[in-house]
PDB file as gemmi writes it, atoms N, CA and C in Angstrom:
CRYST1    1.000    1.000    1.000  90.00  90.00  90.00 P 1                      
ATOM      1  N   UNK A   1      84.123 107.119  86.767  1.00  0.00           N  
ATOM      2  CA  UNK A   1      84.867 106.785  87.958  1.00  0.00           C  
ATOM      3  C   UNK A   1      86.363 106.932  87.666  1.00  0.00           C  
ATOM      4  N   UNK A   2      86.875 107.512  88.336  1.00  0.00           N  
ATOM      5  CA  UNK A   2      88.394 108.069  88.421  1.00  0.00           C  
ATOM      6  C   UNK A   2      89.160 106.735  89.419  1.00  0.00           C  
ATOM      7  N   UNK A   3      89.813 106.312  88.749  1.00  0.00           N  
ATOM      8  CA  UNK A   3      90.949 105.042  89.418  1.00  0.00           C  
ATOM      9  C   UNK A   3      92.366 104.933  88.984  1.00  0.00           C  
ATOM     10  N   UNK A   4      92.839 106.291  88.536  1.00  0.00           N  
ATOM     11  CA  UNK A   4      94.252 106.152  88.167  1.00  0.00           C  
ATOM     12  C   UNK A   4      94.720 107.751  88.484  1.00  0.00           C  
ATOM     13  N   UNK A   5      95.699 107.687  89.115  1.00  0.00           N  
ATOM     14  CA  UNK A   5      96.770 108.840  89.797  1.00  0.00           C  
ATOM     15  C   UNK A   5      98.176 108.662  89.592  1.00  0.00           C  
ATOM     16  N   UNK A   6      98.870 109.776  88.599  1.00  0.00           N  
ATOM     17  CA  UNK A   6     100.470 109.929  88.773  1.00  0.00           C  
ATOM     18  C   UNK A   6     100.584 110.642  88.969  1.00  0.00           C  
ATOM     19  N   UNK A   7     101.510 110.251  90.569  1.00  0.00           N  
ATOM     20  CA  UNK A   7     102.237 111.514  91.524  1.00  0.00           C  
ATOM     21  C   UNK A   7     102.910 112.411  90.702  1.00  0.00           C  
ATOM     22  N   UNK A   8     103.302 113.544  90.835  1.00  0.00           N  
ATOM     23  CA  UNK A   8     104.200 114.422  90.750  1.00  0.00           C  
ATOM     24  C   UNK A   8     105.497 113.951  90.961  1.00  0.00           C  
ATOM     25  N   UNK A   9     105.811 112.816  91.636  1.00  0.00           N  
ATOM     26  CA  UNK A   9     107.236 112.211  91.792  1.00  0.00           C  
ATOM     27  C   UNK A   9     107.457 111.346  90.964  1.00  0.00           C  
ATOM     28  N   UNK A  10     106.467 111.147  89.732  1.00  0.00           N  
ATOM     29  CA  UNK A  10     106.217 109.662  89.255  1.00  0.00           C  
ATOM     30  C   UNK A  10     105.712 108.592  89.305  1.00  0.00           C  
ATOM     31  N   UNK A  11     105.417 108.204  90.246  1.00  0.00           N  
ATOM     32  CA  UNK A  11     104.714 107.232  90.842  1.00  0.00           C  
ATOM     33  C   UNK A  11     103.622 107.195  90.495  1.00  0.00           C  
ATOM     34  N   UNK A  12     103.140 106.133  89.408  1.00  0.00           N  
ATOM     35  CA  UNK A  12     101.654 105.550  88.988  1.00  0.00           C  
ATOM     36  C   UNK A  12     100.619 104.706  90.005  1.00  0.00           C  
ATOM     37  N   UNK A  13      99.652 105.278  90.395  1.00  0.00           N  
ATOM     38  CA  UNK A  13      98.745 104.393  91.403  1.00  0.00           C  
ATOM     39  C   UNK A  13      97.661 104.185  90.508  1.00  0.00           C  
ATOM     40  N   UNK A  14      97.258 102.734  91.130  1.00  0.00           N  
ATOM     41  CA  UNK A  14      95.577 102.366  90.284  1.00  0.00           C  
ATOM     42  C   UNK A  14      95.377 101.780  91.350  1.00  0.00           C  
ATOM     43  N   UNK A  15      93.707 102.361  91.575  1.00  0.00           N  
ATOM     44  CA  UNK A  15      92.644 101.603  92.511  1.00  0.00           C  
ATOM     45  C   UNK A  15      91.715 100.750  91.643  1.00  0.00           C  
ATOM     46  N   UNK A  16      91.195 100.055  92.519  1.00  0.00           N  
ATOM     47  CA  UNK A  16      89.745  98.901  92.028  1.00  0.00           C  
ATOM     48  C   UNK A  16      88.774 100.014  91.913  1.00  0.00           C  
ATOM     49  N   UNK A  17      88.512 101.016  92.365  1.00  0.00           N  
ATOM     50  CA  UNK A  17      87.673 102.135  92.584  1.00  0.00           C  
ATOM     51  C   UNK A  17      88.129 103.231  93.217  1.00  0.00           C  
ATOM     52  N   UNK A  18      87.395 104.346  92.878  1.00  0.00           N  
ATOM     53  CA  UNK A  18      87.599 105.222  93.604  1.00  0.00           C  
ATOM     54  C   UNK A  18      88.141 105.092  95.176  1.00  0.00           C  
ATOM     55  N   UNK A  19      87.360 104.824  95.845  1.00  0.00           N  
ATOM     56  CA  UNK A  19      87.947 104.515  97.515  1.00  0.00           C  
ATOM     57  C   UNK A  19      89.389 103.752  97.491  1.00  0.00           C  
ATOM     58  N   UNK A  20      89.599 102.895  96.397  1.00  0.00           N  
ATOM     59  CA  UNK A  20      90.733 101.867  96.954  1.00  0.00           C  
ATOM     60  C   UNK A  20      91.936 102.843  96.462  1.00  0.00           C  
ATOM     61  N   UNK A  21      91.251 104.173  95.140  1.00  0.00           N  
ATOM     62  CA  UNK A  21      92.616 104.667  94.678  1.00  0.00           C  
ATOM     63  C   UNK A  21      93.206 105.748  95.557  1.00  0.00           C  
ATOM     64  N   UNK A  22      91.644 106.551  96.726  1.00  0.00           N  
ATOM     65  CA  UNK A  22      92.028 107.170  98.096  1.00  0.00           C  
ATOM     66  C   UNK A  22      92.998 106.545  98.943  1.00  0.00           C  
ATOM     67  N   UNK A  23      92.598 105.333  99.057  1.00  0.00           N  
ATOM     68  CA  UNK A  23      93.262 104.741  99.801  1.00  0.00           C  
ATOM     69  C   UNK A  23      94.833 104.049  99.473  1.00  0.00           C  
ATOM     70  N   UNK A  24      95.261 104.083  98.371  1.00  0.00           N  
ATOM     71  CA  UNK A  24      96.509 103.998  98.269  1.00  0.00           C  
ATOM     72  C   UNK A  24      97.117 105.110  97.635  1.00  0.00           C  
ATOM     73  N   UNK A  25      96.670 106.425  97.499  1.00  0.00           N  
ATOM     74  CA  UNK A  25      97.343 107.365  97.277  1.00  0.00           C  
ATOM     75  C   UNK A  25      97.648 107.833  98.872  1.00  0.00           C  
ATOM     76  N   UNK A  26      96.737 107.407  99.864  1.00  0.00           N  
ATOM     77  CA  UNK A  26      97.101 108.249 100.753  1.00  0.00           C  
ATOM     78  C   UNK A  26      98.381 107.717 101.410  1.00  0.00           C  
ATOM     79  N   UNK A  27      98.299 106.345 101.783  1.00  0.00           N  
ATOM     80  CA  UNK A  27      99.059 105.822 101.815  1.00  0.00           C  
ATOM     81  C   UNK A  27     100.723 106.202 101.203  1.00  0.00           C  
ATOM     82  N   UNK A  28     100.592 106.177 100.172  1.00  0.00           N  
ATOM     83  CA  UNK A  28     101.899 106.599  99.433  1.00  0.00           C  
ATOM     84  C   UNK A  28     101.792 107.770 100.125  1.00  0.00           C  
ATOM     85  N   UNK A  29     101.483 108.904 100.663  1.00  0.00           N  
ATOM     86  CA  UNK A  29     101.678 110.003 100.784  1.00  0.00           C  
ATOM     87  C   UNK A  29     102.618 109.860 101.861  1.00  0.00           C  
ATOM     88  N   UNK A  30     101.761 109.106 102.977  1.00  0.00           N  
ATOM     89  CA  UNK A  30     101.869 108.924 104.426  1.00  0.00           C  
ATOM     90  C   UNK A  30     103.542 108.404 103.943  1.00  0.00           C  
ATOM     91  N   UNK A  31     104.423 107.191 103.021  1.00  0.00           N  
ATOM     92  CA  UNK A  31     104.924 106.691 103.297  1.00  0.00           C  
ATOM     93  C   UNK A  31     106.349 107.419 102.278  1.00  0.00           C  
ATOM     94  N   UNK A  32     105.830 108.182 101.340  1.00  0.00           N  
ATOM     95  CA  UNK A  32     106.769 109.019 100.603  1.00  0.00           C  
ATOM     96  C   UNK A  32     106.887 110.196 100.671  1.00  0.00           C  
ATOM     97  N   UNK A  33     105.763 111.307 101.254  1.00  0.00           N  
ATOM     98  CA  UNK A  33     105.635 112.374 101.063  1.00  0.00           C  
ATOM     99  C   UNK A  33     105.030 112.634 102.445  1.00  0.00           C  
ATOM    100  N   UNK A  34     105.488 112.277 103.390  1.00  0.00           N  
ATOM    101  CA  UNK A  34     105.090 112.483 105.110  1.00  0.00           C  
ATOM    102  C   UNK A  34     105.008 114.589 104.995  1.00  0.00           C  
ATOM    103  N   UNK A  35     103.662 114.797 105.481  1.00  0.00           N  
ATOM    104  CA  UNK A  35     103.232 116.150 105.427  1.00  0.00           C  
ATOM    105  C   UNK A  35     102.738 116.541 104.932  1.00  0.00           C  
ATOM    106  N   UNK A  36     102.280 115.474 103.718  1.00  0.00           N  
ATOM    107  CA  UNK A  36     101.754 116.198 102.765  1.00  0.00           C  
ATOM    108  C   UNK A  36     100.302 115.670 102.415  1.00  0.00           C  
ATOM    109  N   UNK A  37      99.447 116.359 102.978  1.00  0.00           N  
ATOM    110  CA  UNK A  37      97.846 115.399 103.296  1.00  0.00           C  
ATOM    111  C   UNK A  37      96.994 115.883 102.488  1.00  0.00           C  
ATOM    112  N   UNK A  38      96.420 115.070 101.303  1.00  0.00           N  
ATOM    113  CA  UNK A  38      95.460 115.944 100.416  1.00  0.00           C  
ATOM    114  C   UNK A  38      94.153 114.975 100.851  1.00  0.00           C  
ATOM    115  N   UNK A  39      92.636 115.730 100.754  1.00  0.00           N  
ATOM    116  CA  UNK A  39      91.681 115.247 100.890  1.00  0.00           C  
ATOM    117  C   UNK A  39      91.293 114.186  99.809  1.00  0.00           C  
ATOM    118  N   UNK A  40      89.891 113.670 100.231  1.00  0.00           N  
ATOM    119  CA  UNK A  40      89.222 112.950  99.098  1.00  0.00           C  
ATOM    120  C   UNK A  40      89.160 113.545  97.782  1.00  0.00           C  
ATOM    121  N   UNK A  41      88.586 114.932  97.873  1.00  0.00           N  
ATOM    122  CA  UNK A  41      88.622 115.821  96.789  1.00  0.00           C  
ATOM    123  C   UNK A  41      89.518 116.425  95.954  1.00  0.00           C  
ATOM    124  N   UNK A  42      91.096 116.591  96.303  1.00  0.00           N  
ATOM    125  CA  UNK A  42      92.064 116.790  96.057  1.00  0.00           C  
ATOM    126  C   UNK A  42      92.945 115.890  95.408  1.00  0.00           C  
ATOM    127  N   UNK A  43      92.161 114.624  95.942  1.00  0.00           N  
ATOM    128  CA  UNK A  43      92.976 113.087  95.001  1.00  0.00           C  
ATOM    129  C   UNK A  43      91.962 113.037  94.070  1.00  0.00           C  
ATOM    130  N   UNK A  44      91.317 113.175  94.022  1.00  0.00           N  
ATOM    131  CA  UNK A  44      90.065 113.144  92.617  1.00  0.00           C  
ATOM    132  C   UNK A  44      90.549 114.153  91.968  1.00  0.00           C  
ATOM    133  N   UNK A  45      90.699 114.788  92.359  1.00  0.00           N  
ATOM    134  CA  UNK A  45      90.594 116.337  90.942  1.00  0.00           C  
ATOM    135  C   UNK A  45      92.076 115.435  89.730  1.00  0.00           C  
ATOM    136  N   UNK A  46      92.829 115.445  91.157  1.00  0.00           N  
ATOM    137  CA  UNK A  46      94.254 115.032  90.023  1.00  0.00           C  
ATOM    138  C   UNK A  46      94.062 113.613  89.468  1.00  0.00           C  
ATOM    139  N   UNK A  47      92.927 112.930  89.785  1.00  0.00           N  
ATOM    140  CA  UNK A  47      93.042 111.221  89.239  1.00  0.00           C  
ATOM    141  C   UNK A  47      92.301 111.247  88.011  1.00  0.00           C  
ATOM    142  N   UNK A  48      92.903 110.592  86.729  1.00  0.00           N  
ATOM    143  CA  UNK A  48      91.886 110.413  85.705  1.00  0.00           C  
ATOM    144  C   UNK A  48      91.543 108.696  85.754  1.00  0.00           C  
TER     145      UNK A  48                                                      
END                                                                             
C-alpha cells in the first residue's frame, strides 16, 4: 500500500491509506496547483 507522495514543489503528503493519500493530494492540487488534475492512477504511480 502506497501512502506517501512528494510533490514536485516539495510538498510531503501522507495518507492513513491509499484513498486518504488520493484524497489529500488532490486536494493540494485543487489548492496549489489549480489545473492540474491527476487521476487515482497517476497519484499512485508517483506515491511510494
Amino acid at each position: 500500500m502506497k501512502t506517501r507522495l512528494r510533490c514536485p514543489c516539495g510538498e510531503y503528503l501522507r495518507g492513513d491509506d491509499e484513498d486518504d493519500l488520493i484524497a489529500k493530494t488532490q486536494a493540494h492540487l485543487a489548492e496549489q496547483h489549480p489545473g492540474h488534475d491527476y487521476s487515482r492512477e497517476e497519484i499512485l504511480f508517483l506515491a511510494y
